[in-house]
N, C-alpha and C positions, 0 to 999 in steps of 0.2 A: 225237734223244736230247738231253739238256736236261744242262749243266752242272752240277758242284756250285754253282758261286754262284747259277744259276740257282735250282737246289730248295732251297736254305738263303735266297732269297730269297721261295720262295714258301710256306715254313713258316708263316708266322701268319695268312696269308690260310686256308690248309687249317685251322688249328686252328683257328680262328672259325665255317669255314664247318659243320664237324664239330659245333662243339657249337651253331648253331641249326639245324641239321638233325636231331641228335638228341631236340631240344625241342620241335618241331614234329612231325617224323616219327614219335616214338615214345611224345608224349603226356605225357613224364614231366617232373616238376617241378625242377630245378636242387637239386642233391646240399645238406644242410644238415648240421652239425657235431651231435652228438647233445649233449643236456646233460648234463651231469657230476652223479654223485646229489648229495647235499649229503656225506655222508660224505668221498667223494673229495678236495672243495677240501679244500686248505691255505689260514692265511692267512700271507701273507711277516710276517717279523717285521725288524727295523733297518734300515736304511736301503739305499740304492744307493747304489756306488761313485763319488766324486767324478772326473768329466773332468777328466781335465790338461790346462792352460789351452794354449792355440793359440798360439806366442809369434808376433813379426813374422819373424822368422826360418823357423819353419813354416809360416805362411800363404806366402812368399814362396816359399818350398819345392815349395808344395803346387801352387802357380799355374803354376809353371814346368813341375812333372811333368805336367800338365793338358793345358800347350798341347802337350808332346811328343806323349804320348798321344793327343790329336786330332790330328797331324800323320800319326804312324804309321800312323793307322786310315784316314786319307782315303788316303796314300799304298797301305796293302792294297789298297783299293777301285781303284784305280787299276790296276793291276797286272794280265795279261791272264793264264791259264789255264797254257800254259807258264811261264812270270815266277813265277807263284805256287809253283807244284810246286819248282823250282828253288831259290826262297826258300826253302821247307821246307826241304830237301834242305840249303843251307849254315847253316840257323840247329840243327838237327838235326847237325850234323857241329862247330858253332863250341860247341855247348855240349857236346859230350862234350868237345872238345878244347881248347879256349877256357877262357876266364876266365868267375868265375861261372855255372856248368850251371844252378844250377837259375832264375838272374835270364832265362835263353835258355827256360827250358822252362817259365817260368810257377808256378814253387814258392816260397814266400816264403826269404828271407831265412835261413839258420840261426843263424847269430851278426850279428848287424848291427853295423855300426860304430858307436862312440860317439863322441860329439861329445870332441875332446880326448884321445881314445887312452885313457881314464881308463877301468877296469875297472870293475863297479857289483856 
């Protein structure tokens, strides 16, 4: 019997192997988007929404949340089958009980802090 990291590791091999075997095996041509009559288009009319510029402050931000995030993900990797389940089990327990639930369970932010406490 084969692990979950095992078969979450072997997901994209299977789904690769699924869709040239369907292509070969079943003769049919790879699935294509239909075209839209001409009635359907729309054309966009004004412009796209200007990005807000990336200050040094952001990017400094953004770099630091990066390396964590690669940190976290090699330390999962790391982690053996019991260790993992147990993990679950206290980050499951730290966010009903804990500070920030939904930052523990993967939900964005509801109110996020502003820079300066200043209200917007």
């Amino acid at each position: 019997m084969s692990t979950r990291r095992q078969f979450i590791q072997a997901l994209p091999a299977t789904g690769a192997s699924f869709a040239v075997s369907g292509h070969l095996v079943l003769n049919e041509s790879p699935a294509h988007a239909q075209e839209a009559a001409p009635s359907d288009v729309k054309v966009a009319e004004g412009k796209a929404p200007r990005k807000p510029p990336l200050t040094r402050e952001g990017r400094n931000a953004l770099a630091e949340i990066g390396a964590k995030i690669g940190l976290i993900s090699w330390q999962l990797t790391q982690l053996t089958e019991p260790a993992l389940k147990g993990l679950a089990f206290e980050v499951r327990r730290t966010a009903e009980y804990g500070d920030e639930p939904g930052l523990w369970l993967g939900q964005p932010l509801i109110d996020p802090p502003v820079a300066g406490g200043a209200l917007i």
